[in-house]
PyMOL commands that place a pseudoatom at each C-alpha (Angstrom):
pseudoatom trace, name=CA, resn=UNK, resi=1, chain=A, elem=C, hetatm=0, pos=[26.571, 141.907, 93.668]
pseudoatom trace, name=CA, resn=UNK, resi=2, chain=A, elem=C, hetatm=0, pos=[25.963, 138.547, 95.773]
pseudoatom trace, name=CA, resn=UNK, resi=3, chain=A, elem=C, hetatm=0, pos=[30.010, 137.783, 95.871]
pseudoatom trace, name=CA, resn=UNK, resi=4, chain=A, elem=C, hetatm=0, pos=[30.636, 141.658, 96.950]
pseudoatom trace, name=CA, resn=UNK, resi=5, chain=A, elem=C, hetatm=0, pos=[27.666, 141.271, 99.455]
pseudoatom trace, name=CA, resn=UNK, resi=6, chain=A, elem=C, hetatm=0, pos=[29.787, 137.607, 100.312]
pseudoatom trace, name=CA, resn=UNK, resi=7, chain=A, elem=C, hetatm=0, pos=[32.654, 139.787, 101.186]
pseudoatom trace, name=CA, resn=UNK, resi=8, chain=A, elem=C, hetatm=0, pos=[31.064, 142.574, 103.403]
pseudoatom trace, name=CA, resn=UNK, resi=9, chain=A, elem=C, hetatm=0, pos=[29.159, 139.736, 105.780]
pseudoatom trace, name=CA, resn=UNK, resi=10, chain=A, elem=C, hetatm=0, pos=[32.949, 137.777, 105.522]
pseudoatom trace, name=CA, resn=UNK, resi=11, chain=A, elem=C, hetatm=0, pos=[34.990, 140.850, 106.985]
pseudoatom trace, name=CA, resn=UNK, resi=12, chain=A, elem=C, hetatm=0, pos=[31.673, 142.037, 109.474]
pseudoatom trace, name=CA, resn=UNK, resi=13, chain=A, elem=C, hetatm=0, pos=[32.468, 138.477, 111.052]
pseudoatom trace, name=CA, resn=UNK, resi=14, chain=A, elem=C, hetatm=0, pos=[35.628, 138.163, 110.792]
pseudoatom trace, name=CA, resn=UNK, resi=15, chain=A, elem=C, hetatm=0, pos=[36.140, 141.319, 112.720]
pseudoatom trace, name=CA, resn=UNK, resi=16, chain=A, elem=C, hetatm=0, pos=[33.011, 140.488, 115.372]
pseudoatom trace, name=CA, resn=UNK, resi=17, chain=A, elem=C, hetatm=0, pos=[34.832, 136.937, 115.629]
pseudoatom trace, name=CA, resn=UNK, resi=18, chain=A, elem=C, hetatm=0, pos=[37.495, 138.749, 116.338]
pseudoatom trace, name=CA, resn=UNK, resi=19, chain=A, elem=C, hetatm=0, pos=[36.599, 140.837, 119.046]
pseudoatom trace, name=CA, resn=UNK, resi=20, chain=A, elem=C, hetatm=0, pos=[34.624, 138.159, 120.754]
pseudoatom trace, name=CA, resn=UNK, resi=21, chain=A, elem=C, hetatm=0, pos=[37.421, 135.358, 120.927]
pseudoatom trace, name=CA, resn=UNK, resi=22, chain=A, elem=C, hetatm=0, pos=[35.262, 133.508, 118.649]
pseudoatom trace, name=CA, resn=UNK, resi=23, chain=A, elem=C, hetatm=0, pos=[36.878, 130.250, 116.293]
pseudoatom trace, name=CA, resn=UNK, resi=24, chain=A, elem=C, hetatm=0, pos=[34.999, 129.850, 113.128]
pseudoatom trace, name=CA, resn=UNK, resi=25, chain=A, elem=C, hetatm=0, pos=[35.586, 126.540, 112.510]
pseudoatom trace, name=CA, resn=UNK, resi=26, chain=A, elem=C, hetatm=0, pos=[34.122, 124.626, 109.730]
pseudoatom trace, name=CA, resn=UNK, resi=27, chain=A, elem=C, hetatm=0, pos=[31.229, 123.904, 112.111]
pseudoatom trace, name=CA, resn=UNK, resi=28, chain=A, elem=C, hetatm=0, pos=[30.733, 127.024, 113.470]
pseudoatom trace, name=CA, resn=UNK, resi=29, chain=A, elem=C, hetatm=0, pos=[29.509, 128.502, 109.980]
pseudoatom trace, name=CA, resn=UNK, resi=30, chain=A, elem=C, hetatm=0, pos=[26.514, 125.510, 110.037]
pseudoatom trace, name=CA, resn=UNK, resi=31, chain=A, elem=C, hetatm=0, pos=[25.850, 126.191, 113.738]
pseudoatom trace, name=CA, resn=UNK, resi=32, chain=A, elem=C, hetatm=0, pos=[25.565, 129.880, 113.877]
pseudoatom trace, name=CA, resn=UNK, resi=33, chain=A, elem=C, hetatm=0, pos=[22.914, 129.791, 110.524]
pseudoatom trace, name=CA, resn=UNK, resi=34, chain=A, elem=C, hetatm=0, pos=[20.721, 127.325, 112.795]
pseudoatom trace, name=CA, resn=UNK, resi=35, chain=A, elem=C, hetatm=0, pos=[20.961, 129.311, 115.749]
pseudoatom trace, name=CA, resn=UNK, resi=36, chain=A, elem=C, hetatm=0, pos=[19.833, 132.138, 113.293]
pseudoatom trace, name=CA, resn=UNK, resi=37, chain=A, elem=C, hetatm=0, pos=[17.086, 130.117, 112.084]
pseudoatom trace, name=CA, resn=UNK, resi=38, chain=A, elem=C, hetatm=0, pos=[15.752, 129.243, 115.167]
pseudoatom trace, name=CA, resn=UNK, resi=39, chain=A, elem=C, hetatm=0, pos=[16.079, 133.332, 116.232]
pseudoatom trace, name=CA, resn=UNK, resi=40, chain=A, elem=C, hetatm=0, pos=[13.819, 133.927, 113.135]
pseudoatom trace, name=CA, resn=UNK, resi=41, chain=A, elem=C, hetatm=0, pos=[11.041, 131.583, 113.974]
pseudoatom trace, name=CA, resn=UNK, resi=42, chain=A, elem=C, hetatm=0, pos=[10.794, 132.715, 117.342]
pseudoatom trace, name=CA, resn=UNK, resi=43, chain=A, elem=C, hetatm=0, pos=[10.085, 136.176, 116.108]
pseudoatom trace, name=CA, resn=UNK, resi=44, chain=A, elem=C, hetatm=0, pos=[7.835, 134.892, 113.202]
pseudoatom trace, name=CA, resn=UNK, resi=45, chain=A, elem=C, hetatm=0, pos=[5.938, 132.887, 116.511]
pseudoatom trace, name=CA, resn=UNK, resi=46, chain=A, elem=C, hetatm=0, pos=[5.302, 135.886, 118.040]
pseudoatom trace, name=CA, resn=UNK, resi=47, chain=A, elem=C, hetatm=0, pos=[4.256, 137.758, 115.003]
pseudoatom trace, name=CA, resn=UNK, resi=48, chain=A, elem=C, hetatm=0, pos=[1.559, 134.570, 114.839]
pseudoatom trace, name=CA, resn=UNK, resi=49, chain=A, elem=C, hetatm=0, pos=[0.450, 134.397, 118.097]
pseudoatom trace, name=CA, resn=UNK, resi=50, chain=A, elem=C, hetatm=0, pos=[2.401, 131.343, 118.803]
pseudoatom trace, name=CA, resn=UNK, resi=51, chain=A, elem=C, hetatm=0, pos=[4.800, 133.129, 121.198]
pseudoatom trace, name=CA, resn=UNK, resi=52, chain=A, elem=C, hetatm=0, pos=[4.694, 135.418, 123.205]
pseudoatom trace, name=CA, resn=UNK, resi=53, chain=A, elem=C, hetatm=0, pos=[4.970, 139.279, 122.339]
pseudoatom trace, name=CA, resn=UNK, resi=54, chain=A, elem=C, hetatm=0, pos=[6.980, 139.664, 125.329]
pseudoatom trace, name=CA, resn=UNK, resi=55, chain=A, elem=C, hetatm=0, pos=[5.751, 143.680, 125.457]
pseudoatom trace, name=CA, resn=UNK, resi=56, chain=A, elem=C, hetatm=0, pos=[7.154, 144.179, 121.493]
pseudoatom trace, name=CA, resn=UNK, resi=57, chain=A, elem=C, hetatm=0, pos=[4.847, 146.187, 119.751]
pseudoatom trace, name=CA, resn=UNK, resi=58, chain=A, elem=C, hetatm=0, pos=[4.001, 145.568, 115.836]
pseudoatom trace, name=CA, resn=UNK, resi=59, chain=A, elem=C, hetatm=0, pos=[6.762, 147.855, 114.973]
pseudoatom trace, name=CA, resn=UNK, resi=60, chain=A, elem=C, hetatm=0, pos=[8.920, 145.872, 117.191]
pseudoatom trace, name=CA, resn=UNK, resi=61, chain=A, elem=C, hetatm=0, pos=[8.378, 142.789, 115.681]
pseudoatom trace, name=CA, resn=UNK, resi=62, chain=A, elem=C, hetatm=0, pos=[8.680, 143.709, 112.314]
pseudoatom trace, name=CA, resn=UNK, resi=63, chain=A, elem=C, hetatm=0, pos=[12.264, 145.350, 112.599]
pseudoatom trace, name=CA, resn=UNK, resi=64, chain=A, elem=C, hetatm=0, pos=[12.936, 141.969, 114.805]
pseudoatom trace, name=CA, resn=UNK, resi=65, chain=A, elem=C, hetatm=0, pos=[11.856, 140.065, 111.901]
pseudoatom trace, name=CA, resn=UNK, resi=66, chain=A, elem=C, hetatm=0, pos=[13.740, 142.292, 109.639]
pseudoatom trace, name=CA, resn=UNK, resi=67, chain=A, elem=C, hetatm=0, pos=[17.071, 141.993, 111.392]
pseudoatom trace, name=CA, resn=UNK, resi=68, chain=A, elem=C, hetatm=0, pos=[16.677, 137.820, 112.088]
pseudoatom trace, name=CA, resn=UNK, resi=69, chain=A, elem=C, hetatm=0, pos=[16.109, 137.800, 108.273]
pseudoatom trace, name=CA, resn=UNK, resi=70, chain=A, elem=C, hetatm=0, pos=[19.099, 139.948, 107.961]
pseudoatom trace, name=CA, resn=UNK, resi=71, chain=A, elem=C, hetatm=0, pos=[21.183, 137.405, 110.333]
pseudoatom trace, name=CA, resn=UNK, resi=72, chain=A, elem=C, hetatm=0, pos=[19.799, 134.495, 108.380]
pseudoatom trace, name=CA, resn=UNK, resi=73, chain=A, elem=C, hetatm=0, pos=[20.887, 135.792, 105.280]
pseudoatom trace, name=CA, resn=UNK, resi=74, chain=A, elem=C, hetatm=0, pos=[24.097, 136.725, 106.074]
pseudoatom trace, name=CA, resn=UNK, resi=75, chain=A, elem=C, hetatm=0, pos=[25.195, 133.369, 107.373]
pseudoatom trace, name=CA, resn=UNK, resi=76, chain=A, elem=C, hetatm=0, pos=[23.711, 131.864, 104.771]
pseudoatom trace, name=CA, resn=UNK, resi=77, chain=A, elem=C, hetatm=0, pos=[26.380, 133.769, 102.734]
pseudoatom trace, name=CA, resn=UNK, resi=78, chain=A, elem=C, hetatm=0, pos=[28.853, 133.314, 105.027]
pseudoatom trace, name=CA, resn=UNK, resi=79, chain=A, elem=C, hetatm=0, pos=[28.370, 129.472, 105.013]
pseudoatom trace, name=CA, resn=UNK, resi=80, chain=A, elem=C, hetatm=0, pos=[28.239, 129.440, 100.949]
pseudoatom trace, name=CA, resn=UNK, resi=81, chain=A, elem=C, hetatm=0, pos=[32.224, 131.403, 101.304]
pseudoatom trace, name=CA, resn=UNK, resi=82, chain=A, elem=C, hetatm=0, pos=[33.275, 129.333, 103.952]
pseudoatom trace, name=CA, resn=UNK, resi=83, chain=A, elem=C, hetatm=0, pos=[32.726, 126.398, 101.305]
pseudoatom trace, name=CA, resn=UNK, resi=84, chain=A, elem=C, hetatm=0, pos=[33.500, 127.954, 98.142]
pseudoatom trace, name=CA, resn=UNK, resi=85, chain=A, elem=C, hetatm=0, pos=[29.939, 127.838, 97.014]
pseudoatom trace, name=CA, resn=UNK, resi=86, chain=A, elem=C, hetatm=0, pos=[28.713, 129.460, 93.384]
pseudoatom trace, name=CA, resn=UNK, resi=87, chain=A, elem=C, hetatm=0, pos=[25.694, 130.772, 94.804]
pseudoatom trace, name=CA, resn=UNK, resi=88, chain=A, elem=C, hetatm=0, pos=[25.383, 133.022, 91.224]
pseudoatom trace, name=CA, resn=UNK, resi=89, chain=A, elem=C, hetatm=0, pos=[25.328, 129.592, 89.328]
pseudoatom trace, name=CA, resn=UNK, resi=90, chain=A, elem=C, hetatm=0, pos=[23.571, 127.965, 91.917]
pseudoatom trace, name=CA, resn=UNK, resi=91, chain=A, elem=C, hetatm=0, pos=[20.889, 130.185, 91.634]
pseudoatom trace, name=CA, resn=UNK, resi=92, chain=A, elem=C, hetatm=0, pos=[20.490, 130.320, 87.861]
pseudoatom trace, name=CA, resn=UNK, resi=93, chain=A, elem=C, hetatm=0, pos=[20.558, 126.559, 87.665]
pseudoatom trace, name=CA, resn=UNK, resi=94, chain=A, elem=C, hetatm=0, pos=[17.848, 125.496, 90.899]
pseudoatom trace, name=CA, resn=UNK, resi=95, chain=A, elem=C, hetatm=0, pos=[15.629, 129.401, 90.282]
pseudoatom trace, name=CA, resn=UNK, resi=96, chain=A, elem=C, hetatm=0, pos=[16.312, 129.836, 86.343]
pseudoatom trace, name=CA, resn=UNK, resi=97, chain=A, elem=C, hetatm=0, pos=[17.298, 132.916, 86.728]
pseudoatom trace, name=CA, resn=UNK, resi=98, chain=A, elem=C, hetatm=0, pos=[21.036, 134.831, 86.311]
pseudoatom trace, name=CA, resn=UNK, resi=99, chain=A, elem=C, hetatm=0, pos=[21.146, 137.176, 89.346]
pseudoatom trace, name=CA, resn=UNK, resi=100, chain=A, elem=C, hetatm=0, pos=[23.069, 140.287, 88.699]
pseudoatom trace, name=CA, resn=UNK, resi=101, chain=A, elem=C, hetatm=0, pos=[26.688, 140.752, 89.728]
for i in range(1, 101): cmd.bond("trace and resi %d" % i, "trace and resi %d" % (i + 1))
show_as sticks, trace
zoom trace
């Protein structure tokens, strides 16, 4: 499941690289997960009252947190494809636990 899930967020990029003029070079995969990062805890400030709501409602800023976790995760598994990472075996050996493919 996590290498098929690997594969969908691979081709989504791939194709919004594409039609952005975007290079993904090796330091583009690192980059983009920070910029995601930081994305996420400017929603999660906001959530907290340490930003501000900028007019989003609670519903607003929980599908905003929803979707930066979304972005977070995906380059996360873009940057584990883009170096050949075993996230499956990664994850058994750090969390103890086999995740199902």
């Amino acid at each position: 499941m996590l290498n098929d899930l690997m594969k969908q967020f691979e081709a989504a990029s791939v194709t919004y690289a594409a039609d952005n003029g975007l290079e993904r070079d090796d330091d583009w995969f690192v980059l983009k997960l920070q910029e995601e990062m930081g994305e996420l805890i400017q929603i999660w400030n906001r959530i907290t009252g340490r930003g501000r709501r900028k007019g989003m409602s609670d519903a607003d800023l929980a599908t905003a947190l929803a979707n930066e976790t979304a972005d977070v995760l995906g380059h996360i598994l873009l940057f584990a494809h883009r170096n050949g990472l075993d996230l499956p075996g990664a994850i058994e050996r750090k969390w103890l636990f086999r995740p199902q493919e």
